[in-house]
C-alpha positions as CSV (number, residue, x, y, z in Angstrom):
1,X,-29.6,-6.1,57.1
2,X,-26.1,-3.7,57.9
3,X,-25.8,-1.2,54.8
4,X,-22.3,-0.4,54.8
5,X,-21.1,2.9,55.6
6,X,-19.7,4.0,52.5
7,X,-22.5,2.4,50.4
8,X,-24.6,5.5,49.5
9,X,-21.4,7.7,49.2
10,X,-20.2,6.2,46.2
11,X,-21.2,7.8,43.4
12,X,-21.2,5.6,40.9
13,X,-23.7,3.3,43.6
14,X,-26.0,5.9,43.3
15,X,-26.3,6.6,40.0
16,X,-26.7,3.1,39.4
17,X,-29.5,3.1,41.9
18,X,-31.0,6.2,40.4
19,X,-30.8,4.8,37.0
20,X,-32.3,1.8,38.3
21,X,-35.0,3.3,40.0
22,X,-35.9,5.6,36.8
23,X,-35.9,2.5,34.4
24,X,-38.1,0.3,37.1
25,X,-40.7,3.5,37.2
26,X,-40.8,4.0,33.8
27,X,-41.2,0.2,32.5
28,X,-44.0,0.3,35.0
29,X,-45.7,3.6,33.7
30,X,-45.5,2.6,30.1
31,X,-47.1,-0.7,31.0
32,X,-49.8,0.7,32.9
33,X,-50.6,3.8,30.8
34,X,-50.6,1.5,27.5
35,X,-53.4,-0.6,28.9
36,X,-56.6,0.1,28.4
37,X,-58.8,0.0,31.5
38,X,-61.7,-1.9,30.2
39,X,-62.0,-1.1,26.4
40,X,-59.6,-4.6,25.0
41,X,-59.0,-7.5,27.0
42,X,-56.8,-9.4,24.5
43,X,-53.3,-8.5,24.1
44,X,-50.3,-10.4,22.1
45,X,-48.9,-11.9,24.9
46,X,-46.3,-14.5,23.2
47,X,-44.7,-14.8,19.4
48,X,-43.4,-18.5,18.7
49,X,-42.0,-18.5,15.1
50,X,-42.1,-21.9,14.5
51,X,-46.2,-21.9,14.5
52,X,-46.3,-20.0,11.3
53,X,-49.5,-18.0,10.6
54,X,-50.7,-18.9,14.3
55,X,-47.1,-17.6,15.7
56,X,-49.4,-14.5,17.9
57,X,-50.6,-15.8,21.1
58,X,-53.3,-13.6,22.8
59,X,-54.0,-13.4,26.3
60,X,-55.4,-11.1,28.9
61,X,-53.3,-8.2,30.5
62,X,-52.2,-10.3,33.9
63,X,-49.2,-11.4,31.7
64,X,-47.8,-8.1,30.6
65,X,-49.2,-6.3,34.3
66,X,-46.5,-9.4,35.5
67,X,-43.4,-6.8,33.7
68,X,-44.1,-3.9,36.4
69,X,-43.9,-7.1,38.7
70,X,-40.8,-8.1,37.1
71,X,-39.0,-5.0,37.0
72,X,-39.5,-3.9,40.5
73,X,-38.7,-7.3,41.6
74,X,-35.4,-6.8,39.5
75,X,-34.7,-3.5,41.5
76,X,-35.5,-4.8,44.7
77,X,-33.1,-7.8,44.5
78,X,-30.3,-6.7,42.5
79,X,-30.3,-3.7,45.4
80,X,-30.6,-6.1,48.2
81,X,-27.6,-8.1,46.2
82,X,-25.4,-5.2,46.0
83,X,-25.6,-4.0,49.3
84,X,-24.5,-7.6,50.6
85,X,-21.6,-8.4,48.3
86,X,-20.4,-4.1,48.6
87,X,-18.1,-4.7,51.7
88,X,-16.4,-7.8,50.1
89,X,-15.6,-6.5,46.7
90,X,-17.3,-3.3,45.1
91,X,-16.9,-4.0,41.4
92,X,-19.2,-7.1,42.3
93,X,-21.5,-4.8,43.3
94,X,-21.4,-2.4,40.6
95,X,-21.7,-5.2,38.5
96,X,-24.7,-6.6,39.4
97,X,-25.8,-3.2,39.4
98,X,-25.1,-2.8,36.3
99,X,-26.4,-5.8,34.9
100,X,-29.7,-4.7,37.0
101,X,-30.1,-1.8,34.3
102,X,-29.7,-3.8,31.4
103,X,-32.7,-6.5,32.5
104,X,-34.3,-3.6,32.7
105,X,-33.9,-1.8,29.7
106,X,-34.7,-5.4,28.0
107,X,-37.8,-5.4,30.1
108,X,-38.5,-2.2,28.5
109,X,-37.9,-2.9,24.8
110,X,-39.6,-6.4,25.2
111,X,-42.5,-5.2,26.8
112,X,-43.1,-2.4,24.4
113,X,-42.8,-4.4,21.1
114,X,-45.6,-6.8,22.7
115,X,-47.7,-3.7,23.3
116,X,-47.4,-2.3,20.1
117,X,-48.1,-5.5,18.1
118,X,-51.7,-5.5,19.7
């Protein structure tokens, strides 16, 4: 895959990158450091409101282990993404940049409310 030239010397590229990098690492830390290594194996993994009093569904950890999946996946792709659409139009690329760091601050705030609730 050609990077383009110019790619890494646009700033706001990089600190898109950066942020994206930071928020990928950090969903991943909370994740991991919120999970217990072998004390609790049931975690709220799901909330459907239209079960009423049965609306918490437990599971193991693979589920929320599958967010640090998710968000480096997320960083990986919208990256790889970028880099492609850059020498055709960079606000594309900015964009999906951008819309890289949202779905992962989402990841963030979803995967901590579901953490908290155990």
């Amino acid at each position: 895959m050609h990077i383009p030239k110019n790619y890494f010397h646009d700033r706001v590229v990089v600190l898109l990158l950066s942020v994206n990098t930071f928020l990928a690492l950090l969903g991943s830390v909370l994740v991991l450091f919120r999970l217990d290594g072998g004390g609790s194996d049931v975690y709220i993994v799901q909330y459907r409101a239209n079960l009423g009093l049965s609306a918490f569904k437990r599971g193991g950890p693979e589920p929320l282990v599958s967010f640090v999946v998710f968000g480096l996946l997320v960083l990986a792709v919208h990256t790889i993404l970028s880099i492609r659409v850059y020498p055709v139009r960079r606000q594309f690329a900015v964009a999906i940049l951008a819309l890289g760091t949202l779905l992962l601050c989402l990841s963030i705030i979803v995967s901590n409310a579901l953490l908290i609730l155990r």
